[in-house]
C-alpha positions as CSV (number, residue, x, y, z in Angstrom):
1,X,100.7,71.3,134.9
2,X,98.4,69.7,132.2
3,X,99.3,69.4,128.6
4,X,96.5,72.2,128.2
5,X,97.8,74.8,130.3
6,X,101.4,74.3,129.1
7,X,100.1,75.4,125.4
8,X,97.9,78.2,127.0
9,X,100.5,79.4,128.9
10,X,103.2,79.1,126.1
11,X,100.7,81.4,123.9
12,X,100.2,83.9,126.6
13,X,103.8,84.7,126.6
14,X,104.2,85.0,123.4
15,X,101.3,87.5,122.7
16,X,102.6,89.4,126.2
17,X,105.7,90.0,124.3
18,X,104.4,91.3,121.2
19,X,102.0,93.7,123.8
20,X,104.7,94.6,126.0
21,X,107.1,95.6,122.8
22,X,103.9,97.7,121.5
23,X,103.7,99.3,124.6
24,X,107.1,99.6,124.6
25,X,107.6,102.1,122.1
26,X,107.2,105.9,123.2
27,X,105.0,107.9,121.1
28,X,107.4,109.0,118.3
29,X,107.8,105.5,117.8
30,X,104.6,104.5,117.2
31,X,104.6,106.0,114.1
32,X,106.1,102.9,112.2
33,X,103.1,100.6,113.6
34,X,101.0,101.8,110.6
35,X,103.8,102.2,108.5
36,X,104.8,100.0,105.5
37,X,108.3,100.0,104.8
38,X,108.1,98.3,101.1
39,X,111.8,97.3,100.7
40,X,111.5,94.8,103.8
41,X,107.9,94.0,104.0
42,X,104.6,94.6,101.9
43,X,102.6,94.5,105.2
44,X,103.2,97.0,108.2
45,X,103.8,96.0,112.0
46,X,100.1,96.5,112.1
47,X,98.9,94.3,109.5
48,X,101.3,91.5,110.9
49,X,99.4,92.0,114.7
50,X,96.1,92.2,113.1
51,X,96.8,88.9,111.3
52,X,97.8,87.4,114.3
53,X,95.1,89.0,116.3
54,X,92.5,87.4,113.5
55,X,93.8,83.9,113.7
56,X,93.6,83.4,117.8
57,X,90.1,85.2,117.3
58,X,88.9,82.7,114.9
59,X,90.5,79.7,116.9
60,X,88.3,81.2,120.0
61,X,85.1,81.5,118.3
62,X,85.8,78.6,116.5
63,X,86.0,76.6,120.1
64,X,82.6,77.5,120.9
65,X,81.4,75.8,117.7
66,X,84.0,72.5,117.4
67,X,84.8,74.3,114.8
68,X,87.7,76.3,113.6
69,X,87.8,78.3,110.7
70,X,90.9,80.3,110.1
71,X,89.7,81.7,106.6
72,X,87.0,83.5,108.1
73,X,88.8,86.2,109.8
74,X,88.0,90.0,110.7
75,X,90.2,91.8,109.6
76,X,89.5,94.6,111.4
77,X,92.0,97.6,109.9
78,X,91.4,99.3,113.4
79,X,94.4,96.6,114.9
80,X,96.5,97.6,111.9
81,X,96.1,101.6,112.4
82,X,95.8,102.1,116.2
83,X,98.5,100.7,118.3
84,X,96.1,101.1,121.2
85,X,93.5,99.2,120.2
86,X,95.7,96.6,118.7
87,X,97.4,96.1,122.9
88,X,94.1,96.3,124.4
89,X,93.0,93.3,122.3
90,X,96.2,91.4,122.4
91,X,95.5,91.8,126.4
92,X,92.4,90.7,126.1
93,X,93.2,87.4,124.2
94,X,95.1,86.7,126.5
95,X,92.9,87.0,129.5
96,X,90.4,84.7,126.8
97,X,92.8,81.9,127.2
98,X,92.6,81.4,130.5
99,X,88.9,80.2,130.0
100,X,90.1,77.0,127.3
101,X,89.9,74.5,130.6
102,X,86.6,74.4,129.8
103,X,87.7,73.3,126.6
104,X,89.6,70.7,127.9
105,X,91.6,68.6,124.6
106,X,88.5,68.1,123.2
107,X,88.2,67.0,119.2
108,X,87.7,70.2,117.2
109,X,87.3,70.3,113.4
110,X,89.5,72.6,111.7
111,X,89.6,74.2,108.3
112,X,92.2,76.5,106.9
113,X,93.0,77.3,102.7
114,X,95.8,75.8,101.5
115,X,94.7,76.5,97.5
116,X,93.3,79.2,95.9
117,X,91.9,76.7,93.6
118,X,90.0,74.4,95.1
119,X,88.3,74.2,99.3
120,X,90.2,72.8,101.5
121,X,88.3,70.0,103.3
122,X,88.1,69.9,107.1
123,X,90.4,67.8,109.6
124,X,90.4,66.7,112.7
125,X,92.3,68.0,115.0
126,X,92.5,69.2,119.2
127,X,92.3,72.1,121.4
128,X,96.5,71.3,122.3
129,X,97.1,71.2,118.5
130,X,95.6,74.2,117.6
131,X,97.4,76.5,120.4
132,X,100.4,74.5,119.0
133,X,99.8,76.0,115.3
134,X,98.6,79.5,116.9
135,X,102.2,79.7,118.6
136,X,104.1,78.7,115.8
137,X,102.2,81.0,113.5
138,X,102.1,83.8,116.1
139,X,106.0,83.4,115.9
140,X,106.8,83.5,112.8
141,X,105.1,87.0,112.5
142,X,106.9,88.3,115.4
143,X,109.7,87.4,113.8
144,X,109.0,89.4,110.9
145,X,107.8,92.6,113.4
146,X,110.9,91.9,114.9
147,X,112.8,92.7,111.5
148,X,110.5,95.7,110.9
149,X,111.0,96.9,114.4
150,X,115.4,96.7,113.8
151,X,114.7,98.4,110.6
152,X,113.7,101.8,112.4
153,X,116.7,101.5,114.7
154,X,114.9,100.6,117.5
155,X,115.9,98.5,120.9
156,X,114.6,95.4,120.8
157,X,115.2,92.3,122.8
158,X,117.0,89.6,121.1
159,X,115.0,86.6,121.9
160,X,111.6,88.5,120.8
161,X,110.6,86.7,117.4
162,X,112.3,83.6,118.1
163,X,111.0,79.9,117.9
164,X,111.8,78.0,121.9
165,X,113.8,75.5,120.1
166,X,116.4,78.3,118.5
167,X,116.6,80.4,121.8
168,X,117.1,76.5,123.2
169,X,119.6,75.6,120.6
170,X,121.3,78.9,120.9
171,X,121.9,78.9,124.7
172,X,123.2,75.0,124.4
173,X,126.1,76.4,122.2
174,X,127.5,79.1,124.5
């Protein structure tokens, strides 16, 4: 297995977790997809997937120009609203990423705000690194869907929402 494909395949997972916990909930359920529970969260479960959805959308556009820029996003509501629409493109990202070995670990150019006051210059950086960021940034929100999710009472797996190295850490102390 190349670097390359462990970072696409790594990314895959994740986002087939976050589809197949969508899917996952029955249609009552669903309800709380578009619903913003304001004493956990300002942003629903369906803000959190859009924002995910934007960011590997602008990493995959951004490929096909060598350069990557995460503050020009979507932001497409319709992944925030419809739980359908949000799985079908989750799915479809992650049939994209099976197209990056033509990408290779190629140097990329990337650009993303860190200050509201001033631009944020852009860096160098690779196709590896960027799936590296996706994943950890991908996580992070599925963390926070996972709190969301518990909120409503619902099943959810306990590893969904978890970095590798805590699941890692937490199987090495049982």
């Amino acid at each position: 297995m190349t670097d390359l494909s462990l970072f696409v395949e790594s990314n895959q997972q994740l986002l087939k977790q976050l589809s197949h916990q969508l899917t996952s909930l029955s249609k009552e359920q669903s309800d709380i997809f578009g619903s913003i529970n304001a004493e956990i969260s300002k942003a629903s479960i369906g803000q959190h997937t859009r924002h995910v959805i934007d960011f590997y959308d602008a990493f995959t556009l951004g490929l096909t120009r060598n350069f990557i820029d995460y503050d020009l996003r979507n932001r497409l509501t319709v992944f925030e609203v419809d739980i359908n629409a949000a799985i079908d493109k989750l799915n479809s990202i992650i049939e994209s990423l099976y197209e990056l070995a033509a990408y290779s670990n190629r140097p990329i150019s990337v650009r993303n705000a860190i200050s509201t006051l001033q631009s944020t210059p852009k860096v160098d950086s690779s196709t590896s690194r960027e799936l590296l960021f996706l994943h950890g940034h991908a996580t992070h929100h599925l963390a926070i869907i996972a709190i969301l999710i518990r909120t409503c009472h619902i099943d959810i797996d306990e590893d969904f929402g978890k970095a590798p190295s805590t699941i890692t850490y937490e199987n090495q102390r049982k």
